[in-house]
N, C-alpha and C positions, 0 to 999 in steps of 0.2 A: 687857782684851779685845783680840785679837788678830784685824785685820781683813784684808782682800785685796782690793785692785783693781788687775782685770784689766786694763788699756790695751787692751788689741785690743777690749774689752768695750763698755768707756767709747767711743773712736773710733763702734764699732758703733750705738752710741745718737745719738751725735752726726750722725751720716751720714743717719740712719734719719730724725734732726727736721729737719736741712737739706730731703732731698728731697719730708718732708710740709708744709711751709713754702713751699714752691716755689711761686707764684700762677701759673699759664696762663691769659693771659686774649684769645689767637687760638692757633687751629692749622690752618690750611689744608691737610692731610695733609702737613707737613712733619716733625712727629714722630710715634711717635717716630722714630730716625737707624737706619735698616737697616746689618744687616752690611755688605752689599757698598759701603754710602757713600762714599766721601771726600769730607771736610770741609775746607772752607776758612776758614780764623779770621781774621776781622780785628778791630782794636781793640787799640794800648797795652796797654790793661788787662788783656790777657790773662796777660801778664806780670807783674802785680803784682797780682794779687787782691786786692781788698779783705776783709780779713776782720772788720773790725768800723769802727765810727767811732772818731775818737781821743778822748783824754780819759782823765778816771775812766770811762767804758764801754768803755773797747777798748784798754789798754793793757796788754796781755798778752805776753810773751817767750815765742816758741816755737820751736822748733828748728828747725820744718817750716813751711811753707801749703803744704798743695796746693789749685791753679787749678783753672780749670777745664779747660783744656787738658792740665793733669797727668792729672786725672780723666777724660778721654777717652782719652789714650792709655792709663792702666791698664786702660780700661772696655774694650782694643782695637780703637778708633775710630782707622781711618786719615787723619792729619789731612795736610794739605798740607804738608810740611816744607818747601819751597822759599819757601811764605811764610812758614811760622815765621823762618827762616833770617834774610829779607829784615828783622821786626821786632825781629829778636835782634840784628843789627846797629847798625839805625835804632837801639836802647836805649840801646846800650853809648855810641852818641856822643850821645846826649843824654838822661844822667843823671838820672833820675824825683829829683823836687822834695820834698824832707822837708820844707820850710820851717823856720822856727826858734821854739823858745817853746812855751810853753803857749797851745795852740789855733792856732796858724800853720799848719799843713798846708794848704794850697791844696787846694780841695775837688774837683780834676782833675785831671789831668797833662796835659801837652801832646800832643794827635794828632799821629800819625804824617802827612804828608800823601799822599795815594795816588796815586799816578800810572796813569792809566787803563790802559795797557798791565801796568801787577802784575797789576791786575784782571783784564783779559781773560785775561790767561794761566791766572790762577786757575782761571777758568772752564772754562778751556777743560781741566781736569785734574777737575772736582766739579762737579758742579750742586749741590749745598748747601752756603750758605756760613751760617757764625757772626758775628754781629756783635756786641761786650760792648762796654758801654760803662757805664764807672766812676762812681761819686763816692763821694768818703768822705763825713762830718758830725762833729760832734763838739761839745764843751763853748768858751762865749764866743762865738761867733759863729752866728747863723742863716744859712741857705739866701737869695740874692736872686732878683732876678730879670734875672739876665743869662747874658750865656753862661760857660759852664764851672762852672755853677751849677747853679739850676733848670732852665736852658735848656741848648740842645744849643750847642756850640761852631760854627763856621765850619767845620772839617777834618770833625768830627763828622756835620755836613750831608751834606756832599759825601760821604764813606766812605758813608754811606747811601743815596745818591740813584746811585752809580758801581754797588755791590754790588748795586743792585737791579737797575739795567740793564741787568748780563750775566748774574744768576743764573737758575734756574728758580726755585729754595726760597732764601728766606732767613730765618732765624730769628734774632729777636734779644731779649740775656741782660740784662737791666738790674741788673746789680753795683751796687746801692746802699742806703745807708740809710732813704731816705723815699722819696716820689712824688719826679718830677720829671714836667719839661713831657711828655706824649705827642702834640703837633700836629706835629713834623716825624717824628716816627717813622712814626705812621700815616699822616700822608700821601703815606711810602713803602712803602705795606701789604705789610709785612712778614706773610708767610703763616705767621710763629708771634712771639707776641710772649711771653715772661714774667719776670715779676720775679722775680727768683733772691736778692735782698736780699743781705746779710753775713753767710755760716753758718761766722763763725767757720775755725779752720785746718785742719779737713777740709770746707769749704764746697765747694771742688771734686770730691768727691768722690761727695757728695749729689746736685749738678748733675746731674754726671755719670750716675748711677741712673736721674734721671728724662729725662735726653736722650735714650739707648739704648732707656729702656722697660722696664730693669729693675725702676721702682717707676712707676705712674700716676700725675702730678699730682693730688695735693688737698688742695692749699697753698687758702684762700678771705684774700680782703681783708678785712684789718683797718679800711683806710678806704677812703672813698670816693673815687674819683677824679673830679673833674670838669673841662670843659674849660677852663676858663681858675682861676688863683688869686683870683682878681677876684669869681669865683660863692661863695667860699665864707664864710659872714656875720660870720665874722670878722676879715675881711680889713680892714676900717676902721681898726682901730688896733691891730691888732697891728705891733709896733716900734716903737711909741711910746717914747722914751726915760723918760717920767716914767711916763704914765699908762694905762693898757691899760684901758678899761672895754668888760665883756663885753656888748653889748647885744641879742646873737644869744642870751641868756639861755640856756634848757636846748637853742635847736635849733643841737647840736655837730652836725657831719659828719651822718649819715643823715636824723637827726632834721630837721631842717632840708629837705635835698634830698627827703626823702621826700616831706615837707608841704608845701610849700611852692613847689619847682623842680626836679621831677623833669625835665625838658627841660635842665638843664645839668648834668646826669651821664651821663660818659663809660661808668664802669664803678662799676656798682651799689656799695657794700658786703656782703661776705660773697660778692660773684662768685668760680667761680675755675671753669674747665675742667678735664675728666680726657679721659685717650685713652680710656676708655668712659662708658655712660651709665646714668641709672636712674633708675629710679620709687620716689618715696615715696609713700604710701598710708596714711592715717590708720584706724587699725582704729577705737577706741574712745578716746573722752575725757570728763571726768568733772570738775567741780570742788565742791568741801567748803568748810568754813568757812576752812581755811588755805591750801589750793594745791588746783593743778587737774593733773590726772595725764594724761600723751599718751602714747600706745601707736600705732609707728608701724610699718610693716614697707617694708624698704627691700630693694630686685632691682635686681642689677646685669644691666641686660640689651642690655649691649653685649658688644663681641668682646674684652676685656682686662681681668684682674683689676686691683682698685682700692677705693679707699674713699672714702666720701662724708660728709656734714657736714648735719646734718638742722637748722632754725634754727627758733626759736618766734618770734614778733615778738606784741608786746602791741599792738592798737587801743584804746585806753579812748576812753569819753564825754568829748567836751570839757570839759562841765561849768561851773562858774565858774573856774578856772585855766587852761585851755587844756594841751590837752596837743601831744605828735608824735605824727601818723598808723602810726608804725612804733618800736618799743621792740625791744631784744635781749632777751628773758627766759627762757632756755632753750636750749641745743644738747648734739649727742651725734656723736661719728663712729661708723663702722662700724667694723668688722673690718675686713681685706679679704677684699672677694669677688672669687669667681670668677664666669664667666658665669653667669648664670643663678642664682644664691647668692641667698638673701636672709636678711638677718638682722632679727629683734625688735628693736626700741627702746623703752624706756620713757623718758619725760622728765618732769619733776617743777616746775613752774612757783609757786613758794611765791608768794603774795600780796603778800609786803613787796617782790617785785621788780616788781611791775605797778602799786605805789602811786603817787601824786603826794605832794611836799612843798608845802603851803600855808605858806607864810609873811606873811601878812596879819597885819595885826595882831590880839592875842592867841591867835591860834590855833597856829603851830608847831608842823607834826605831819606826820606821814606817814596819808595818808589815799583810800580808797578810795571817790574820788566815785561818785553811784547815777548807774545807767544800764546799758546791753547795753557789754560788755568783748569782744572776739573776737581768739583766739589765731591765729597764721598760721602755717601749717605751710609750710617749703620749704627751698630751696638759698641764699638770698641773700633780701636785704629787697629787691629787685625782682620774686622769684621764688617766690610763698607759694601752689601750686593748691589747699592743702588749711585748710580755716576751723573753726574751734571759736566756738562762742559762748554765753556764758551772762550773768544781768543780777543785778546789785545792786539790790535795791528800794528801798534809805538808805542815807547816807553813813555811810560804816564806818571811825573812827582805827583806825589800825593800830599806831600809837604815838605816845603825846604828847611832845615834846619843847619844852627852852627857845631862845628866841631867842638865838641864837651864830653870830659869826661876821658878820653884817649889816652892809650898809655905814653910814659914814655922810658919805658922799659921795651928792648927787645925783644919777637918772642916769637915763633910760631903757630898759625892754629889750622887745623882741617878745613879745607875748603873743598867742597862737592863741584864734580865737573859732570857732563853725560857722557859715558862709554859705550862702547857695542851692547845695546840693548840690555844696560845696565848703570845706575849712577856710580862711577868710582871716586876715592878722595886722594887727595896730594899734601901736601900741608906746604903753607904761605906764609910767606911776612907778612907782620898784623901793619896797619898803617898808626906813624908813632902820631904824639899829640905836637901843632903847629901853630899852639895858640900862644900868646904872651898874655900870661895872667893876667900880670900886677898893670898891665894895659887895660885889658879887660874891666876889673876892679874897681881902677883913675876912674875911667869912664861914666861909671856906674852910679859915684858918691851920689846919694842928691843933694838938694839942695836944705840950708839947713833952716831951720823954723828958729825965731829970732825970737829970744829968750825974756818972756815978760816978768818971771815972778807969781805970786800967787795972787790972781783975779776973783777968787772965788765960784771958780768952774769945776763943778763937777763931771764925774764920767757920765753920771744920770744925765747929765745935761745936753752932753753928746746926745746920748739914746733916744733922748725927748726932741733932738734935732734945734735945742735953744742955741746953742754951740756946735764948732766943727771940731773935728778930730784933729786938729793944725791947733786953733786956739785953746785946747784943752792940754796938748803936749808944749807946749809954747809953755807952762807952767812948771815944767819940770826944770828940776837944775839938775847941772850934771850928775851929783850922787845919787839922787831920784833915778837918772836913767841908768846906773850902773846896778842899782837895786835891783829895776825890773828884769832884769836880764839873767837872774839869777834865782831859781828855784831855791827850794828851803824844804829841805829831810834830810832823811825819811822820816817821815811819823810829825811829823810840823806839829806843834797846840792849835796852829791859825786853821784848819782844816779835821775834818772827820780823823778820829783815835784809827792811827794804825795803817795808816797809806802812804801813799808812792812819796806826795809829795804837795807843796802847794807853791802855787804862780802867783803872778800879778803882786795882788796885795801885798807884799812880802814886810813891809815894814810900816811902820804905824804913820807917819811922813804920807807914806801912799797911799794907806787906807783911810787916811784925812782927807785924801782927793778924790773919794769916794769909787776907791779901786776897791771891787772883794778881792779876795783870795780863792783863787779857782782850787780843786781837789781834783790828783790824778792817782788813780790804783789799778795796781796792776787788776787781771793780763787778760789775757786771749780767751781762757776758761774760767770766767766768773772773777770777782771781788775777792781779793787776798786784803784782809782787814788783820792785820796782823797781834792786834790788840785781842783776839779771840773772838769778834762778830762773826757769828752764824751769817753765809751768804750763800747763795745757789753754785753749785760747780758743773758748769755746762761741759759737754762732751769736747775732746779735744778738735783741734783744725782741719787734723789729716780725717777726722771721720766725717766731720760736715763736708766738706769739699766731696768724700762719697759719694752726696748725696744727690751730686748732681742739680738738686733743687734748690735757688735760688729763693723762690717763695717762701718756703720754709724754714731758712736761714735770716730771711727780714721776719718774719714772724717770732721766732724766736730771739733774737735782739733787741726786737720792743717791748719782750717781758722783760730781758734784761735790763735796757733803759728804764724799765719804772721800778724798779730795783734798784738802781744807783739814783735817781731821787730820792728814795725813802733811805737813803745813806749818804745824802748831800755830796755825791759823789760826779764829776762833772766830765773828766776823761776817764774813759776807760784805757788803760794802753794794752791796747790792741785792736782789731786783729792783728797777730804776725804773717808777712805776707812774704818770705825769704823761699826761695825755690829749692826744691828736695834737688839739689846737685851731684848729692853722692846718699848711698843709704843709710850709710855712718853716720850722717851730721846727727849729732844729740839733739836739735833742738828742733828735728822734723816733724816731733808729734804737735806743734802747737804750728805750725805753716800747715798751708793747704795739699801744697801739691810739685811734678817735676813743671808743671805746665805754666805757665803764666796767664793766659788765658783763662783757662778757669781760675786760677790765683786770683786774679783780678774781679770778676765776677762774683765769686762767691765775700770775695772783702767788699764789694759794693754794695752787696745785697743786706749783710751784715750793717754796714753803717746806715744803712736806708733804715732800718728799721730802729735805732738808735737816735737818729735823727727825730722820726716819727715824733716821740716825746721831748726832743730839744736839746740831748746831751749827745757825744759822740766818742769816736774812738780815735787812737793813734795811731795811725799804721805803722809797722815796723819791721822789721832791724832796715834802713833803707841809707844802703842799699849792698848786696853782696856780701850777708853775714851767711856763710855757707858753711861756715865749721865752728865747734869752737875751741879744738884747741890752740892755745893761745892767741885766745879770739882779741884781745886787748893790743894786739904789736905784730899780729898779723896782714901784710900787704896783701890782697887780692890782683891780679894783674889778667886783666880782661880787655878784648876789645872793645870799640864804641859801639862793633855793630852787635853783637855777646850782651851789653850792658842794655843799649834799644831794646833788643828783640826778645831778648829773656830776661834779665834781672832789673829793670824795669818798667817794662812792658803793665806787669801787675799794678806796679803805683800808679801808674798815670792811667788805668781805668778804673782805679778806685776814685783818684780826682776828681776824671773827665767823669763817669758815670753815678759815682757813689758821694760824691763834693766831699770829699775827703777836707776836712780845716785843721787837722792837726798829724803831724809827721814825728818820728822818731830816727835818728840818725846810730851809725852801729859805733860799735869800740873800733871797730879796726881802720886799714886806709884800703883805698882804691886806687890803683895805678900810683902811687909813693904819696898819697896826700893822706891824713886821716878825712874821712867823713862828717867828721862834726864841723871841721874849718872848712869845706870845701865848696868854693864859688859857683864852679860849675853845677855843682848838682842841687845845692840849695839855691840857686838864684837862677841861673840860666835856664837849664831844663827844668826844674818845678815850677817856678813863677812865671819867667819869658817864655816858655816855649808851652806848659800845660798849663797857666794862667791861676795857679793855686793861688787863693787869699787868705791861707790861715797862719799857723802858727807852726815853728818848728823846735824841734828840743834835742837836747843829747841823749842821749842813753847816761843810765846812774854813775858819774862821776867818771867820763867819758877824758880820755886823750886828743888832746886838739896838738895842730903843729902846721907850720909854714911850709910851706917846698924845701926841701933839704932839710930841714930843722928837724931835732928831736921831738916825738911828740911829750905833754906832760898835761896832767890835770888841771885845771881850776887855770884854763888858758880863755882868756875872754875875747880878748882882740882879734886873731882869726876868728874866733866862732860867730862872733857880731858879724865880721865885717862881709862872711860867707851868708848872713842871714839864716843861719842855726839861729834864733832868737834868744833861747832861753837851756842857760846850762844848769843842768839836774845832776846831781843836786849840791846846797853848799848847808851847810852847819848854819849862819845866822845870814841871812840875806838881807840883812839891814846896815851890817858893819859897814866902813869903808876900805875900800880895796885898792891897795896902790897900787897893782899893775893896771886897771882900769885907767886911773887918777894918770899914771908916769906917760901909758898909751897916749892919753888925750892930749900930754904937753908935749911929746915929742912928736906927735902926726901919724903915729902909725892906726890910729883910730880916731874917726871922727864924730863929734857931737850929733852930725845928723845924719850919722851912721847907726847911732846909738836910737836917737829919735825915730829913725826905721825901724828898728827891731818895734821898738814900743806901739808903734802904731798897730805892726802885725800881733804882740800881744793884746793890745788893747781892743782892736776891731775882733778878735776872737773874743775877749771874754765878754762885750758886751752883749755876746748870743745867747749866754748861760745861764743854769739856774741858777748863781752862786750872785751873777747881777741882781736875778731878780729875786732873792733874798736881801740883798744890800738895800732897794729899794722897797721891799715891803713888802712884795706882791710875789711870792712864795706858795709854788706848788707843795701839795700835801698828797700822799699816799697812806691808805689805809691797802694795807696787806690782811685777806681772807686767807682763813683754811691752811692757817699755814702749820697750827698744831705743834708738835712738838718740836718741830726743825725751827720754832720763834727763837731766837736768844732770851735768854732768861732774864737778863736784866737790861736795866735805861739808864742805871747810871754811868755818870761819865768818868773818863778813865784819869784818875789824881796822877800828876805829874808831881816828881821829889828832883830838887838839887842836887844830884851828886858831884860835889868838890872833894876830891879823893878818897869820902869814905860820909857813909850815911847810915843810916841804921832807919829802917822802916817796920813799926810796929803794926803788927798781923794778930793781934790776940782776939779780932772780929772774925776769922775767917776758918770755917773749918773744911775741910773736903766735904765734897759730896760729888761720888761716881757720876765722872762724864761730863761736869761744870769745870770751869775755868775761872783764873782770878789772876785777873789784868792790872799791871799800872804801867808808869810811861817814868824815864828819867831823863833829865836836865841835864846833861854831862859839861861840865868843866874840861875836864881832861878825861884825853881819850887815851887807850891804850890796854894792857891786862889786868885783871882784876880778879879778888877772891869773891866770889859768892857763897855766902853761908846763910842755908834757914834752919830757922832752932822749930821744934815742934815733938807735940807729947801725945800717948796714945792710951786709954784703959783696956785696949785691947790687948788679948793671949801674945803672950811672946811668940808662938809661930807666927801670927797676923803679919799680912806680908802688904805693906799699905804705898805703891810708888805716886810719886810727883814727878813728872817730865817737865822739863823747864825749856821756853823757847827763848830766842834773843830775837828780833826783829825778823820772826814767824819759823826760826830754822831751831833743830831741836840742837842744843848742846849738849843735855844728859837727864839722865833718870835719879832721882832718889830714891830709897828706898827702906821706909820705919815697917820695924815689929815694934811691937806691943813694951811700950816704955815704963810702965807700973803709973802714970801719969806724969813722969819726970820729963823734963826737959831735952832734946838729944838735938845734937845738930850736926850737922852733911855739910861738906864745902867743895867746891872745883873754881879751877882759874877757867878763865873765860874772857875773849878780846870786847871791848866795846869801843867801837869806833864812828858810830852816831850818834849828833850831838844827842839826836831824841828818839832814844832807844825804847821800844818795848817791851816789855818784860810779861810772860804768859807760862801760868802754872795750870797745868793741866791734871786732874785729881783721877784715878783713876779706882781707887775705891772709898768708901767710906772709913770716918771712923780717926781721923786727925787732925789734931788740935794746933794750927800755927800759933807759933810766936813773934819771930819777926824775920826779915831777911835783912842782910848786912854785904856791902860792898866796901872791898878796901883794894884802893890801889897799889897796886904790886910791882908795874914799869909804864912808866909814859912813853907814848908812841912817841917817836921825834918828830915826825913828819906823816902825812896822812898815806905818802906811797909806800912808808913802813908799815903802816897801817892795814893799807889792803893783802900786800902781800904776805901779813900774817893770817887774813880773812883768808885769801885765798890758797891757802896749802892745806 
């Protein structure tokens, strides 16, 4: 099949989700920005955009960002160029901060400082000035609370408190991945304030839309904001190095503030301002044995077309569990309207989403306690004028389920009771866990498929329905299924230059049984091709979830699907679908939201449209990756009914709604198990109880461990035996593995245990494209208009043996501004090493010519030639490498230099690959 995407298309989509993403949450008629304006920009970060957090969420190569300062001036916005000039200077002599490593990015850049006299001049050229102010986020490190952090910096302050003193208007752009502090902003009442988030490398452009007035804000918050980090109830231990126990139980973000402290939120959840205004109005609402049906009609009856965000919120009886005063269970956007426009909404409120989880002992169920239920109709769970209400006469299961998952750590959590005309809370013993695993587990084994040899059955042959999926694994011998079970990266040769990882096929044995090798790359925000492919970098989670819009989130995923065909690319891993638990957590800009509900929603919308063209994504971290520091040996301890109702709640409407076939498991444990080995949550709750039939995986080089047991890497027999299928990643996926091997003779793992796994890998891949290249009949994408953001070249990336030292001749390759030049190494031995490139220049000895060098897409340093008289000159640094199949990315950053070659020389062998990491990770 022969497919096309448009780029100018795709762009178009992307532009369209930045500016409905957009939160407004003041405007004191300072937008939108009139033609006749001039704008004065202050803020660094004008200059360097953020367009995603770093990490697996945001490491994407693209040709372009456009700012937002770009996007104004395309928009036609006459911006102050005397101050651009003044920042464009300030930049160049003091060089924006990469840091080094995986997760080093300093989460700021350094403020310009302002000299009040810039200021007043400004002013005295614009009454409306810009103020942006940055932060990235990313993987390994959380958000603090200091400055250039959570909080505003000292230069930050001050550019605030000077721009307000000369301005009439000042609006300001909050460039970031999560909440940050809003107490020194406001208290320089900025007359527009809104969060503009990371939309990705046309993020400027989006901005830009809704600055001018081209598009109305009606971005609404995902969380709540409140005024200090201190109000939020789970601020007690989260960052806890060992132990995070959740004792703010189900009340996450609104839940909580709703019931309990409405006086310490700033800005509601679900807030979000338009430059016009409207009325909803509830016609008719109705509810049946399974859901209750809202018919709303919505008028835009302001002076400016725009679209609105209609939100249902569930009140239930307290009952004996205690619930929150306020539930998400329901939303719908508009169209856009024009003045005066009003469109019909219907909203559909199923029952299983208004339930409570009882977890009391023997009970375990989703269940509809008796009492008056009243639905709230409005713009925000501050802002509900319109009420539904109908009563349960008995308590009504909604579904019985078994206990899974339960701690058994003791512990306390809030539980809501009704008081004199108010709900108060007490705090309770959590109910501990009453199961007998290794019972549970016995039970479970199947039965095993009896072992023929090679018949001559292909997986084609499955597909074709000649053969069953029984007689086709029936062929495997043991080391065959130890193989499969085991991922191969990062950066595989069997799979597209520069990704996550490849499955299935992992070894040539398997790819004779007409297994392909699937391709998984990251993340959440477009294709991290770490090789240097040019790929789209879509807006981050936290700004899609915005957008309230559904629709446009499956639309935008099936540009991205035919983008990962035309990159043989088959998992996406993502969406991340982890709950904003606290505002800290670093890795909030690439999750949706506090809510699950919409988490859920907006991840199923996402994969629908991924699906559309036949590839899909991974959901992840799954489940309760809430922080990350020391996200690796971190225990989470939550209740059953905490894990149901909010952490996840989102996976299993990404399953049930969105057919999720592929899951990602976190670093850390749940209730003392790690997550990669854990029965309960990969087999009982995803399979038995939400009927998933895909494939599940670890997170990259993930700690597995038994009950009590230490956990440790490259652990297979829990992870099998949990139905995790497939551990990501190993260095050769073909070798033989004697803890597999020693597992199988001593019983603590079985052959058709193993045979399980393979089957859920192999019934996934046989959906793929990577199938339908093995057999021949291979979708093709021709990408239009895509102009200069094309990658430059087709050729493919030459892998070199390095066995402790190589030497790679470069005398083809010269810089050329803004090009890359990629290769890939075969590593023998892993550990630290010297890199040295020789290279010559007939450029002026001042000629200041850098090469940035990434390792497996993370920068580890800069070089940097003057003018060599044509002579030879060579740069060296140590540098860890510890994948087998490392990528290697020079990024040229002017003209005018002559390689010669690069040289790797072993300097200390890792002993072990957990020495290994923990050199990566410092």
């Amino acid at each position: 099949m022969k497919r096309v995407l448009d780029w100018n298309k795709y762009i178009e989509k992307a532009v369209q989700t930045v500016a409905e993403g957009i939160v407004m949450l003041e405007n004191n008629n300072a937008l939108p920005l009139e033609s006749e304006d001039t704008v004065s920009v202050f803020g660094r970060i004008q200059l360097h955009y953020y367009k995603s957090g770093t990490g697996s969420g945001g490491m994407v190569n693209v040709s372009k960002v456009t700012g937002i300062v770009d996007g104004l001036i395309e928009a036609g916005v006459k911006i102050n160029k005397e101050l651009l000039d003044i920042y464009n200077k300030w930049d160049e002599e003091n060089p924006y901060d990469q840091g080094s490593g995986w997760g080093g990015e300093p989460w700021s850049q350094k403020e310009m400082p302002l000299d009040e006299e810039v200021v007043k001049k400004a002013a005295s050229i614009s009454k409306k000035a810009i103020v942006i102010i940055g932060r990235t986020a990313g993987e390994e490190q959380d958000a603090r609370i200091e400055a250039g952090s959570y909080l505003l910096t000292d230069n930050e302050k001050d550019m605030l408190k000077k721009v307000r003193k000369h301005f009439e208007k000042v609006i300001v752009l909050l460039n970031v991945g999560g909440l940050i502090d809003l107490e020194d902003i406001i208290a320089n009442k900025p007359d527009a304030l809104l969060y503009v988030w990371q939309g990705g490398m046309t993020g400027g452009t989006g901005t830009a839309d809704v600055l001018v007035g081209k598009v109305s804000p009606s971005g609404k918050l995902p969380d709540t904001i409140a005024y200090k980090v201190t109000d939020y109830p789970s601020d007690k231990y989260f960052g806890d190095m060992k132990c995070d126990r959740y004792t703010e139980d189900i009340f996450v973000g609104y839940r909580w503030f709703e019931t309990f402290a409405k006086d310490s939120v700033l800005y509601p959840f679900g807030y979000g301002l338009s430059y016009t205004t409207f009325d909803i109005d509830l016609i008719d609402a109705k509810n049946n044995e399974n859901e209750s049906i809202i018919n709303v009609k919505v008028t835009n009856t302001g002076k400016y077309k725009g679209k609105e965000v209609v939100q249902v919120y569930c009140e239930a009886p307290q009952g004996k569990l205690g619930k929150a005063k306020r539930v998400l269970c329901g939303f719908a956007k508009t169209k856009e309207l024009a003045p005066n426009e009003s469109q019909s909404l219907e909203i559909v409120v199923k029952n299983s989403d208004i339930a409570s989880y009882d977890d009391s002992k023997d009970n375990h169920c989703w269940i509809l306690e008796k009492g008056k239920y009243y639905l709230h109709i409005g713009n925000s769970a501050r802002n509900c004028p319109n009420s539904f209400s109908f009563t349960i006469d008995e308590d009504r299961v909604i579904e019985k389920c078994s206990q899974a998952l339960a701690p058994v750590t003791e512990f306390e959590r809030i539980k809501a009771s009704e008081g004199d005309n108010e709900v108060t809370w007490t705090m309770e013993k959590v109910p501990m866990s009453e199961v007998d695993e290794e019972k549970r587990i016995a039970e479970r084994i199947p039965a095993e498929i009896k072992y023929t040899g090679d018949k001559g059955i292909k997986l084609a042959d499955v597909l074709s329905e000649k053969h069953t999926m029984d007689e086709f694994i029936a062929q495997l011998s043991d080391h065959d299924l130890s193989c499969i079970i085991r991922g191969e990266g990062m950066g595989s040769p069997r799979v597209t230059a520069g990704t996550a990882s490849a499955f299935g096929g992992v070894s040539d044995r398997l790819m004779d049984f007409g297994i392909p090798a699937g391709c998984c790359s990251d993340g959440p925000s477009g294709m991290r091709l770490d090789c240097g492919t040019k790929a789209f970098s879509l807006p981050n989670g936290t700004l899609i979830a915005s957008t309230f819009n559904r629709e446009l989130a499956e639309e935008l995923f099936e540009f991205m699907g035919t983008e990962m065909i035309a990159n043989k690319v088959d998992c996406l891993l993502g969406p991340g679908m982890n709950i904003h638990r606290h505002p800290l957590n670093g890795r909030n800009f690439e999750y949706f939201s506090e809510d699950p509900f919409l988490t859920g929603k907006m991840a199923a919308a996402e994969l629908k449209g991924l699906h559309k063209v036949g590839v899909t994504g991974t959901i992840k971290h799954f489940c309760a990756n809430n922080q990350e520091t020391n996200r690796h040996f971190i225990d989470s301890v939550v209740s059953e009914r905490a894990l149901r109702e909010i952490y996840l709640k989102g996976f299993e409407i990404a399953v049930k709604e969105g057919n999720a076939d592929s899951i990602m498991t976190t670093y850390g444990a749940v209730n003392g198990l790690w997550t990669a080995g854990n029965f309960d949550l990969n087999t009982v709750i995803l399979r038995e109880e939400w009927g998933f039939k895909g494939f599940t995986m670890t997170d990259w080089w993930a700690n597995v461990n038994y009950r009590g047991g230490e956990p440790k890497r490259n652990f297979y027999a829990p992870m099998a035996r949990a139905q995790n299928d497939v551990y990501m990643v190993c260095s050769d996926s073909s070798c033989v593995d004697e803890d597999i091997e020693n597992a199988l003779k001593e019983g603590s793992l079985t052959r058709a245990e193993l045979q399980r796994n393979a089957a859920n890998i192999l019934g996934f891949i046989l959906k793929t494209h990577a199938m339908k290249r093995m057999i021949g009949d291979e979708d093709t994408v021709e990408i239009i208009n895509r102009g200069t953001d094309n990658d430059d070249t087709d050729e493919p990336v030459v892998f070199y043996d390095l066995d402790k030292k190589v030497s790679i001749d470069l005398s083809n390759v010269k810089s050329v501004k803004g090009e890359n030049y990629s290769f890939a190494l075969i590593v023998k031995n892993e550990g630290w090493y010297r890199m040295t490139i020789t290279a010559s220049s007939e450029q002026s000895q001042l000629a200041q010519i850098p090469i940035t060098v990434f390792a497996m897409g993370t920068n580890i340093g800069t070089f940097t030639w003057n003018g060599t008289q044509g002579k030879p000159v060579s740069y060296s640094l140590e540098m860890p490498i510890f994948s087998r199949f490392t990528t290697i990315r020079m990024y040229f950053a002017q003209n005018g230099l002559d390689l010669h070659s690069v040289d790797f020389e072993l300097l200390k062998a890792a002993e072990n690959m957990d020495l290994a990491f923990a050199a990566e990770e410092k």
